[in-house]
C-alpha positions as CSV (number, residue, x, y, z in Angstrom):
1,X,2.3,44.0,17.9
2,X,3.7,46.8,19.7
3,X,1.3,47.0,21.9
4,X,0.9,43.5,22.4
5,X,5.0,43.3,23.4
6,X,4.6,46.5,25.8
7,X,1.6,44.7,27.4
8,X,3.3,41.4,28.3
9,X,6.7,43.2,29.3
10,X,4.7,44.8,31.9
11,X,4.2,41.2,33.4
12,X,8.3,41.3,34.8
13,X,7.3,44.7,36.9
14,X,4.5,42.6,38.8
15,X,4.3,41.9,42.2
16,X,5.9,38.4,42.9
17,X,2.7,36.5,43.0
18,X,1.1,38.6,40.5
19,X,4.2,37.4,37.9
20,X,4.7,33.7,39.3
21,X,0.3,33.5,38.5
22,X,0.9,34.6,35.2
23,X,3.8,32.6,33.8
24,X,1.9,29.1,35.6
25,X,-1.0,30.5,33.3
26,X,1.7,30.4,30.4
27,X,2.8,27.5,30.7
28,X,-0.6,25.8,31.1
29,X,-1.7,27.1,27.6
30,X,1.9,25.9,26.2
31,X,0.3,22.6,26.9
32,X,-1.9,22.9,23.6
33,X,0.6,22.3,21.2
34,X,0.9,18.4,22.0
35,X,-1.3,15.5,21.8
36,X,-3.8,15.4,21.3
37,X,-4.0,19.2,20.6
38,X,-1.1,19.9,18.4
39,X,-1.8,23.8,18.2
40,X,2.2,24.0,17.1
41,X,1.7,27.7,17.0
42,X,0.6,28.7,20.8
43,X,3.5,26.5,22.0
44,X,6.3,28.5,20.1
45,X,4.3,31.1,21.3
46,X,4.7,30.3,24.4
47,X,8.0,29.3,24.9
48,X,9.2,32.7,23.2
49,X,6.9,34.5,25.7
50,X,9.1,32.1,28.3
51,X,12.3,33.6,26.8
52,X,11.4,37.2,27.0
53,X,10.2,37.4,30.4
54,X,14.3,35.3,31.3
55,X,15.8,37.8,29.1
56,X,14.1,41.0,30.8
57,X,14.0,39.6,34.2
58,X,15.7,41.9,36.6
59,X,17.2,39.8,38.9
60,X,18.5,35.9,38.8
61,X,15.9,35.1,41.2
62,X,13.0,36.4,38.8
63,X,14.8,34.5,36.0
64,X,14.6,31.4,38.3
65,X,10.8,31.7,39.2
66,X,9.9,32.4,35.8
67,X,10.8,29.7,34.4
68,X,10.0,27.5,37.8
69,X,6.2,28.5,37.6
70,X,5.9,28.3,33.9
71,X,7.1,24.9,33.7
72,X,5.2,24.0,36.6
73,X,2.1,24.9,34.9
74,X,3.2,23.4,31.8
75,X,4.0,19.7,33.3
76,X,0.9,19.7,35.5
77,X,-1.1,19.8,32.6
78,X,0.5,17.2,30.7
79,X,1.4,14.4,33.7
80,X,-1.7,14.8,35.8
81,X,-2.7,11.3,34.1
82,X,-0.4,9.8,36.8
83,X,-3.1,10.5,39.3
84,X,-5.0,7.5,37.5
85,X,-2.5,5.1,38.5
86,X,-2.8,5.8,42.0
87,X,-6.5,6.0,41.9
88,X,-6.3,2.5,40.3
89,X,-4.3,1.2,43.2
90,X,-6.3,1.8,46.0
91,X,-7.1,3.8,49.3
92,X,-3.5,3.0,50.4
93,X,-1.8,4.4,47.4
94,X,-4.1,7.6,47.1
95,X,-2.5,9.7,49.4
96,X,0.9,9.6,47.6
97,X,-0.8,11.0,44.6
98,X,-0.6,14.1,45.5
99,X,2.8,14.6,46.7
100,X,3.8,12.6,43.8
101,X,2.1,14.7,40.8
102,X,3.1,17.7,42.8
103,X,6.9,16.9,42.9
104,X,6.8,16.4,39.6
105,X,5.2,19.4,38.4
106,X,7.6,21.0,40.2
107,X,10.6,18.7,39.8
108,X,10.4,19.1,36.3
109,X,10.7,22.6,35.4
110,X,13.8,22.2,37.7
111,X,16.1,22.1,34.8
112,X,14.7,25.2,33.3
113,X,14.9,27.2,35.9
114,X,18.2,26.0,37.0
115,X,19.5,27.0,33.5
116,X,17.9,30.3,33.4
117,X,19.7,31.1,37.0
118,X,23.0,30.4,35.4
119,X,21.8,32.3,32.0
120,X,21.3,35.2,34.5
121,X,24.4,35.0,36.6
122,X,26.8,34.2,33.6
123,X,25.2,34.5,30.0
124,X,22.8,37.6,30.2
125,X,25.8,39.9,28.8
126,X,26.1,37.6,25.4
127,X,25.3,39.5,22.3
128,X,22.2,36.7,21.5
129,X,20.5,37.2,24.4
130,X,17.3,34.7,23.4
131,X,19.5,32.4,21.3
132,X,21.6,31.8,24.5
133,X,18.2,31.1,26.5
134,X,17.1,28.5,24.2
135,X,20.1,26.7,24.3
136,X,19.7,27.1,28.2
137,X,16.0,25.5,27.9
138,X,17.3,23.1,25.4
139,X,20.3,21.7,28.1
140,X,17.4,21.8,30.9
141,X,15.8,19.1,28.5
142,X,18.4,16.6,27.7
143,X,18.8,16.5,31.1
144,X,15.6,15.8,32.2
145,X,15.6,12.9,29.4
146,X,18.9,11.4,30.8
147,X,19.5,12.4,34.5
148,X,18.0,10.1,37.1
149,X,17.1,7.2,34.4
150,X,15.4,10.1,32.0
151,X,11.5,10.9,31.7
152,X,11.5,12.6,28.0
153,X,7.8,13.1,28.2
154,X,6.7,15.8,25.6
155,X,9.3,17.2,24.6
156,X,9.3,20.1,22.5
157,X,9.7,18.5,19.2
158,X,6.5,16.3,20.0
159,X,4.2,19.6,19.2
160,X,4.4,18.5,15.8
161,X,2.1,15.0,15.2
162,X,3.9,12.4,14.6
163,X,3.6,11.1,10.6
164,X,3.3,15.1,9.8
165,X,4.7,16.9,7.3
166,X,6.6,18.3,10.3
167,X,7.3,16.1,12.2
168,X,9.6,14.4,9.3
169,X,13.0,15.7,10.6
170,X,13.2,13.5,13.1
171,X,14.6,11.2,10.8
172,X,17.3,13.1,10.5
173,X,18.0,15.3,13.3
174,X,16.2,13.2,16.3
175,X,13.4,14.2,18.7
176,X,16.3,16.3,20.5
177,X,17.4,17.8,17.3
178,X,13.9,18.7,16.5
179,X,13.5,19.8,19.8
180,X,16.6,22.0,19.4
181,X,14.7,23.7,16.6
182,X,11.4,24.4,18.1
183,X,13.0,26.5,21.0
184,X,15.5,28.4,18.6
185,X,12.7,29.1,16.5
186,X,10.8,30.6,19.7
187,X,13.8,32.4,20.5
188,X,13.7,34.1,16.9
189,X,10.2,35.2,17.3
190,X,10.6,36.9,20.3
191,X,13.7,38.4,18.7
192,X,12.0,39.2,16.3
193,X,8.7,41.1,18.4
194,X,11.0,42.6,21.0
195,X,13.4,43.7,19.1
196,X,11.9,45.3,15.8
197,X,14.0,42.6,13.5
198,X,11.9,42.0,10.7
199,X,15.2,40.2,9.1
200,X,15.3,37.3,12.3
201,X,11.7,36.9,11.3
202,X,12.1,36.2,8.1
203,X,14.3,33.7,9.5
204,X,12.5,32.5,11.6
205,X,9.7,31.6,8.7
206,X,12.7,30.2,6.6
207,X,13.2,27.7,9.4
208,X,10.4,26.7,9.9
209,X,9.0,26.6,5.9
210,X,12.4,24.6,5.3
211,X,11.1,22.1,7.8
212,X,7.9,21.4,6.4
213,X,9.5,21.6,3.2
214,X,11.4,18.7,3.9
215,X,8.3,16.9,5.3
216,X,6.3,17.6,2.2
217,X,8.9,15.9,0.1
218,X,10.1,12.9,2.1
219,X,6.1,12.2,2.1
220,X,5.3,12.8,-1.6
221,X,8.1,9.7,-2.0
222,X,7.1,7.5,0.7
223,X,6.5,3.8,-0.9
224,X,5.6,1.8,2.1
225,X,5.8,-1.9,1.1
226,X,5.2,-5.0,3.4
227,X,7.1,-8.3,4.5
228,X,6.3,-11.2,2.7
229,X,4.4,-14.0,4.2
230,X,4.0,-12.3,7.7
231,X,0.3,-11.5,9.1
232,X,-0.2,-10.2,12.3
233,X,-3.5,-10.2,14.6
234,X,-3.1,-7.7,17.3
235,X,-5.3,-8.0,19.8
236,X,-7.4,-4.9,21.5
237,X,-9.1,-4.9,24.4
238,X,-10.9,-2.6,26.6
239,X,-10.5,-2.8,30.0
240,X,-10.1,-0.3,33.3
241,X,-6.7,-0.7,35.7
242,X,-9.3,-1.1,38.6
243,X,-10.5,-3.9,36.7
244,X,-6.8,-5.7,35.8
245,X,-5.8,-5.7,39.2
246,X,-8.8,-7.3,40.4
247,X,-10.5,-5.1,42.5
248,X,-13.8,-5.9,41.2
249,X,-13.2,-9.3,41.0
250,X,-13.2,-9.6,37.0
251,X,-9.6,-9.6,35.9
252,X,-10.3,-12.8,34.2
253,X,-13.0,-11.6,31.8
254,X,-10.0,-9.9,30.1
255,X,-7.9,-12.4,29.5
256,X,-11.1,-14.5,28.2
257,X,-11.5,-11.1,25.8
258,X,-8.3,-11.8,24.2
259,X,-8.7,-15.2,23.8
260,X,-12.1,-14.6,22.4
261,X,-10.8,-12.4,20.2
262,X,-7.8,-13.9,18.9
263,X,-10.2,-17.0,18.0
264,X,-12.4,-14.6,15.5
265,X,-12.3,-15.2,12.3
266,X,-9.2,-14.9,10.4
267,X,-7.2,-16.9,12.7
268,X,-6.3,-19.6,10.2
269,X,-4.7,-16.5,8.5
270,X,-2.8,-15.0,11.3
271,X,1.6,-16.0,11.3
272,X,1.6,-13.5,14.6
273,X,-0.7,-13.0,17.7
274,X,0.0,-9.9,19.9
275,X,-1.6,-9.7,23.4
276,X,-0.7,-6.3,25.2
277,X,1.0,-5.6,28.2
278,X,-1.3,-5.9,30.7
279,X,-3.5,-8.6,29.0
280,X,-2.0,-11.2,31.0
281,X,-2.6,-12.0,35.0
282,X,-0.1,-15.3,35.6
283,X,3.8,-15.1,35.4
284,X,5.0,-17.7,32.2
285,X,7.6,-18.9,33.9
286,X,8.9,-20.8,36.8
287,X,7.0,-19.0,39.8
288,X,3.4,-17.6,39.7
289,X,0.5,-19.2,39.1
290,X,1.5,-22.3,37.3
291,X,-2.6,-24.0,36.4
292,X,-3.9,-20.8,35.3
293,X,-0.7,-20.5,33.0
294,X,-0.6,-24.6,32.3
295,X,-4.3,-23.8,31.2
296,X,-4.2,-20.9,28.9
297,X,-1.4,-22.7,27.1
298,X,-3.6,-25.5,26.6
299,X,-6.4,-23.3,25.6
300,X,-4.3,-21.3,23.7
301,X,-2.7,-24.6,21.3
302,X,-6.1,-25.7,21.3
303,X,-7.3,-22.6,19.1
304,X,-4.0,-22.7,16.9
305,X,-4.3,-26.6,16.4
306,X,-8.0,-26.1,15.1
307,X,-7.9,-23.8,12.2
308,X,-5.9,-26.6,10.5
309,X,-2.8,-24.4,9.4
310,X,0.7,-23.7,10.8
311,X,-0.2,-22.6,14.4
312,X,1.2,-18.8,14.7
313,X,3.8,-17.3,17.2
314,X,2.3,-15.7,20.2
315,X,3.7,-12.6,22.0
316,X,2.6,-12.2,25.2
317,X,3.8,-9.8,27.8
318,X,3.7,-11.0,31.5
319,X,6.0,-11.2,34.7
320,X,8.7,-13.4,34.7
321,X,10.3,-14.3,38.1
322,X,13.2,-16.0,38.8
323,X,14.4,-17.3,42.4
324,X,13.2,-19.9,44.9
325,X,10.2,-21.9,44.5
326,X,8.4,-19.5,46.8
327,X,6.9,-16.7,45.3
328,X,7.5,-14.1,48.3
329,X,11.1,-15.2,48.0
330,X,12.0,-14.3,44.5
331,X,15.1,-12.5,43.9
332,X,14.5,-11.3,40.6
333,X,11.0,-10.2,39.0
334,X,11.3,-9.0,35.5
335,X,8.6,-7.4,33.0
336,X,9.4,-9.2,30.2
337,X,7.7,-10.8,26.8
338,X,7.6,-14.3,25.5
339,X,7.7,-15.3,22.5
340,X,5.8,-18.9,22.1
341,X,5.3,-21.3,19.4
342,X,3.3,-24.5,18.8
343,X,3.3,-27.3,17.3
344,X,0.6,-28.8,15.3
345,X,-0.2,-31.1,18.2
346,X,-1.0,-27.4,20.0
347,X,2.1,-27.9,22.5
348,X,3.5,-24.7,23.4
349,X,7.2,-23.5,24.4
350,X,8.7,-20.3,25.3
351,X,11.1,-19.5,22.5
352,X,12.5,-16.5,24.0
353,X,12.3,-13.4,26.4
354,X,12.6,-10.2,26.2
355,X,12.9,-8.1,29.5
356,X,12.4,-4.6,30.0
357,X,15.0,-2.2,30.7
358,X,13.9,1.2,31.6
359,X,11.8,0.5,34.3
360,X,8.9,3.8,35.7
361,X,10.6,5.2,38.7
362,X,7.4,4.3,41.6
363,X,5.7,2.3,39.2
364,X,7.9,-0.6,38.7
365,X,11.2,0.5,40.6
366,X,11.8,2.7,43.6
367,X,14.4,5.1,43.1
368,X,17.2,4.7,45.8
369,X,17.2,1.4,45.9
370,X,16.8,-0.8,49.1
371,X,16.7,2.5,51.5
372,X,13.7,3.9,50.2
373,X,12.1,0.4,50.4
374,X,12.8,-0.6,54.1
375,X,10.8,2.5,54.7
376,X,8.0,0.7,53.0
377,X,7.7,2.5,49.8
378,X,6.0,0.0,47.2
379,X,5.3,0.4,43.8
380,X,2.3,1.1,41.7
381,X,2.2,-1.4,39.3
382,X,2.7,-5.0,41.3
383,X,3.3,-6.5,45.1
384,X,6.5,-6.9,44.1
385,X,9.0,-3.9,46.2
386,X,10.8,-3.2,42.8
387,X,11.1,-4.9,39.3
388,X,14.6,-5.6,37.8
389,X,15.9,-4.0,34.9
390,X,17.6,-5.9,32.3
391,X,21.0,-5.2,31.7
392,X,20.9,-4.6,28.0
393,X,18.1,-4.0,25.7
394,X,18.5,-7.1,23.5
395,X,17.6,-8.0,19.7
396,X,14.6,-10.2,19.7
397,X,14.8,-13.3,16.6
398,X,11.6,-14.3,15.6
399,X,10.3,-17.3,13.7
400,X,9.0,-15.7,10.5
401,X,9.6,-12.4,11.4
402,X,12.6,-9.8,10.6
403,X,15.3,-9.0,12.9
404,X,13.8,-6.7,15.8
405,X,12.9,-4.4,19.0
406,X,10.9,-5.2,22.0
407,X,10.1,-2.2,23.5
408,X,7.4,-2.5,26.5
409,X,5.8,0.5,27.4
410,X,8.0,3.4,29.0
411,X,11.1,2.2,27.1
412,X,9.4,3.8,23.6
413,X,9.5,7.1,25.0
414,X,14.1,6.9,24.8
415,X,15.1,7.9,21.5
416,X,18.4,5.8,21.1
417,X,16.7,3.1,23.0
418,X,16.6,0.4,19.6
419,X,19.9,-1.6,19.8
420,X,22.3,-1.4,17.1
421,X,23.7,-4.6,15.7
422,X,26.7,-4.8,13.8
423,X,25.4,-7.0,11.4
424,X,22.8,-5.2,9.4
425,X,20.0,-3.0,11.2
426,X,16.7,-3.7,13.7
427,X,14.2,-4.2,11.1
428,X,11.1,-3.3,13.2
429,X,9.6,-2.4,16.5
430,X,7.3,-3.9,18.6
431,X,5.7,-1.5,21.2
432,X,3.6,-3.1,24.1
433,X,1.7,-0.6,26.7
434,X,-0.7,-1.1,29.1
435,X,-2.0,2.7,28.8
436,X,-5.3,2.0,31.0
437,X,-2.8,3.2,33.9
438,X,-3.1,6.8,32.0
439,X,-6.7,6.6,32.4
440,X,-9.3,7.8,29.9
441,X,-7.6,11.5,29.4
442,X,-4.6,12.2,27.4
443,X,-2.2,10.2,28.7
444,X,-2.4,7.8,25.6
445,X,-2.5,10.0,22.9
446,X,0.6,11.3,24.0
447,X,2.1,7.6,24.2
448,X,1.4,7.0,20.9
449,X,2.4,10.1,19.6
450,X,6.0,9.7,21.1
451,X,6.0,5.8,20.0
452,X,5.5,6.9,16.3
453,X,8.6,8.9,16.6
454,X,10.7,5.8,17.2
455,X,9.6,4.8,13.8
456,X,10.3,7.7,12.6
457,X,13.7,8.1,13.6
458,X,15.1,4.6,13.5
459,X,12.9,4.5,9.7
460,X,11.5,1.2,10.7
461,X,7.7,0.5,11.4
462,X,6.4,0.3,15.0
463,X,4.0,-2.5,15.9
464,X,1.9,-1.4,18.7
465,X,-0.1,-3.8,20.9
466,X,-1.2,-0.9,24.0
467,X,-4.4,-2.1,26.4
468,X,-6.8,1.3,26.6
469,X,-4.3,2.8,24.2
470,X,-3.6,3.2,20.1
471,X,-3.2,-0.3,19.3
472,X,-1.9,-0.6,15.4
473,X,0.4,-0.7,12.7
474,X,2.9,2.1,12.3
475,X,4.6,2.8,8.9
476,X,8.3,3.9,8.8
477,X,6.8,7.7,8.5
478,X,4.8,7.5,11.9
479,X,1.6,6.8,10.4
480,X,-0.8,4.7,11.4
481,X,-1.7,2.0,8.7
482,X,-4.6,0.4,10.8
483,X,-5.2,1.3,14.5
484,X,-7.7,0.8,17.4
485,X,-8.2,3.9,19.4
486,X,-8.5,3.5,23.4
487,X,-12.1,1.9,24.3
488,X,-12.1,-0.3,21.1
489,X,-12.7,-3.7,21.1
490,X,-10.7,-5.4,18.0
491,X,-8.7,-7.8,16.6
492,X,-6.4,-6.0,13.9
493,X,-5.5,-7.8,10.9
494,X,-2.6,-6.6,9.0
495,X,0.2,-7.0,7.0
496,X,4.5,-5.9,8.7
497,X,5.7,-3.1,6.3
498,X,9.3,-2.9,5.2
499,X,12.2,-0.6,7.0
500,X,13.3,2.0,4.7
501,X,16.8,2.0,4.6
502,X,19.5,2.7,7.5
503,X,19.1,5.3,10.9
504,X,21.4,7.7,12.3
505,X,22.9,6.6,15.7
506,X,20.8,8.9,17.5
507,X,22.3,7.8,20.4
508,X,25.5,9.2,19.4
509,X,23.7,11.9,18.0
510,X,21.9,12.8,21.5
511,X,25.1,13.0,23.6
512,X,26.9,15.1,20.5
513,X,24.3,17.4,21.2
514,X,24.7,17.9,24.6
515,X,28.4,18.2,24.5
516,X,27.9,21.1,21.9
517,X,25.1,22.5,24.3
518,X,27.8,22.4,27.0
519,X,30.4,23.6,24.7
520,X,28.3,27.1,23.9
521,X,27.4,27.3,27.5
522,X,31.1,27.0,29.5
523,X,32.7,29.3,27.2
524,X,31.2,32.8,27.6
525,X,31.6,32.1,31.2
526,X,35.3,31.0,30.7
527,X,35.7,33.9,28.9
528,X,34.8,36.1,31.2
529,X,36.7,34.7,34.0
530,X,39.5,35.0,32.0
531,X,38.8,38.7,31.6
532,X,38.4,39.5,35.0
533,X,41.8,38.3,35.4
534,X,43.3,40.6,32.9
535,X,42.3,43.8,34.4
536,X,42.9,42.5,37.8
């Protein structure tokens, strides 16, 4: 181990380029330790390597790059699925892509190295020298979660797979809190290596034993039981984003896939149908196209009216635009689900909607607003300049179901997302993606992975309905019960399990943690201000 410590401190006396080469080569094998990897191990490794080579740098500046070029390296390899969604879009769209997955790869790591300037300028005489730089890390990644709308992609909790042993904490502590513990742990182990301290070690091994320990249990007594009288049929289908927006002329094979689907046998069984995001091509209300919509409907009631029983609800995720009559003049576009009933006579209605609130920044809103647009800037996802967000994220009523979450897409990755009634609890989640915009790679492994969380921490189960993704049934533990993995064409019969009991407010919980994080990180500084003033 000696050696192995000497050898790496030798990377903070390389040449500039030679060090900035290394630490993006870091960073890009931290990326094993998420989905679909989940090498926990190297990426504690990793991120203690990271922690070292802040602590030993000789100058702010080297703190600043180091943790610049690791991250860089470490995003790149873990967002470079967003070149897909440009790809999908066209010649016109291509050349953004790489200005856009650069910025990001380097936009990123922003907060880290940010924080490991100040750790440098301010902290770097603290008697914890790595505990301090975790804590720094730790700050750079609420804020990138929150600031700006938030894009909590991978964080550092997500090494461990979701419905793990390890990953079992969350219930408890959050994906931030969990996140929190992965980088202090890091920071122990390269206490530990650098510093001879077999005892912060040990600790280190306590931590993280405790942690699975906790896991084991909390499994060994999971009873996952089920809603009565509820079946769902979620409906899988294969399909390319080339393909959904029509560029090879097929769009409507899909939608004839679902229907074929949701039509196999079984039906006469089904209380719930569940179409993705993405399945869909015509708005469901007021503008779009009204016969294609007028149509399916019909088709659609049809279907239910023929197996004989109580036709079932149908959630279907589409546009839904409000505004003049004209299409091109419609103030407000919405991504939003509908949930639709029928009666035995197969007549259909739109019971409610549910619009989207966190909206992708360039995929279905352009950050700064109107400015940004009148320079042309469009969105990935539709024609549309920018979609709107809903104000609040509302509780969805079901007939026949519990009490629960809409979540479309993006908004699954914000822990503290699932609204909060005062009246009892959200008894479930339903999650639906169109992941074909991550294209075949590991873009939706990592979706699903952070979607199982959500279950996880707000101890409900997660229905997922995700085009090219993990389409399934998620228990309160973040396990899958049944699933369709991307490419798989299937209709999944099964059964709503049961919330387990009431979640933290880990919304509350999120924003304690950053005011503690600030907390520890204004006072040394504070402090020494304060000294300076004494002896002057």
């Amino acid at each position: 181990m000696t050696r192995l410590t000497s050898f790496i401190d030798k990377i903070a006396g390389l040449k500039f380029w030679q060090h900035m080469l290394v630490c993006l080569l870091i960073g890009i094998v931290g990326i094993f330790g998420h989905a679909p990897y989940f090498f926990w191990p190297v990426a504690i490794f990793m991120f203690a390597l990271l922690i070292r080579l802040i602590v030993i740098a000789p100058t702010p500046g080297r703190a600043f790059w180091t943790a610049q070029w690791f991250g860089t390296g470490y995003f790149a390899g873990q967002v470079y699925w967003v070149a897909a969604a440009f790809s999908a879009r066209g010649e016109e769209f291509v050349y953004i892509m790489p200005f856009l997955l650069g910025g990001l790869a380097l936009i990123l790591p922003s907060f880290w190295s940010l924080g490991s300037l100040f750790y440098k300028k301010y902290l770097s005489q603290s008697h914890l020298p790595y505990l301090m730089v975790a804590v720094v890390l730790f700050f750079g990644e609420w804020m990138r979660g929150h600031l700006f709308g938030g894009f909590p992609w991978d964080l550092p909790g997500y090494i461990f797979e979701a419905g793990s042993a390890m990953s079992q904490s969350a219930s408890v502590l959050g994906i931030y809190g969990l996140s929190y513990g992965v980088l202090i742990a890091a920071a122990l182990l390269a206490w530990a290596c650098w510093e001879n301290a077999a005892r912060i070690g040990i600790i280190m091994s306590v931590l993280l034993a405790a942690n699975f320990g906790f896991g084991v249990l909390r499994l060994q007594t999971a009873e996952v039981q089920f809603v009565d009288n509820v079946n769902l049929r979620i409906v899988a289908v294969p399909f390319s984003q080339k393909e959904k927006l029509g560029v090879y002329g097929v769009a409507p094979r899909i939608v004839q896939e679902h229907i074929n689907l949701t039509a196999s046998p079984g039906l006469e069984n089904a209380t719930h149908i569940i179409w993705p995001e993405g399945a869909l091509y015509p708005s469901f209300e007021d503008c779009g196209d009204v016969r294609r919509m007028t149509q399916l409907r019909s088709i659609m009631g049809a279907m239910f009216r023929s197996t004989g029983s109580k036709p079932p609800v149908w959630l279907v995720n589409s546009n839904r635009v409000i505004g003049p009559e004209s299409c091109g003049d419609a103030e407000d576009v919405y991504n939003s689900t509908a949930v639709m009933s029928f009666d035995r006579d197969g007549v259909g209605e739109v019971l409610s909607v549910s619009d989207k609130k966190r909206l992708v920044p360039f995929g279905e809103i352009i950050p700064g607003g109107e400015f940004i647009e009148k320079l042309g800037a469009r969105i990935v996802a539709s024609n549309v300049s920018s979609f709107t967000p809903a104000k609040i994220k509302t509780i969805s009523d079901i007939p026949g179901l519990p009490r629960g979450s809409i979540q479309i897409c993006y908004e699954a990755i914000f822990s503290g997302l699932t609204p909060r009634p005062q009246d009892g609890k959200v008894e479930w989640i339903l999650n639906q993606s169109n992941d074909a915009w991550f294209g075949p790679d590991i873009g939706p492994q990592q979706h699903a992975n952070i979607a199982r969380y959500r279950a996880i921490e707000e101890r409900v189960p997660v229905i997922r309905s995700a085009a090219n993704g993990y389409s399934g049934v998620i228990d309160p533990y973040g396990r899958f019960i049944e699933f369709a993995a991307p490419g798989e064409k299937r209709a999944i019969d099964s059964r709503l399990p049961r919330a387990i009991g009431k979640s933290f407010p880990f919304k509350w919980i999120n924003r304690a943690l950053f005011l503690l994080t600030l907390m520890i990180l204004i006072i040394p500084p504070f402090r020494f201000k304060r000294s300076l003033g004494a002896n002057g």
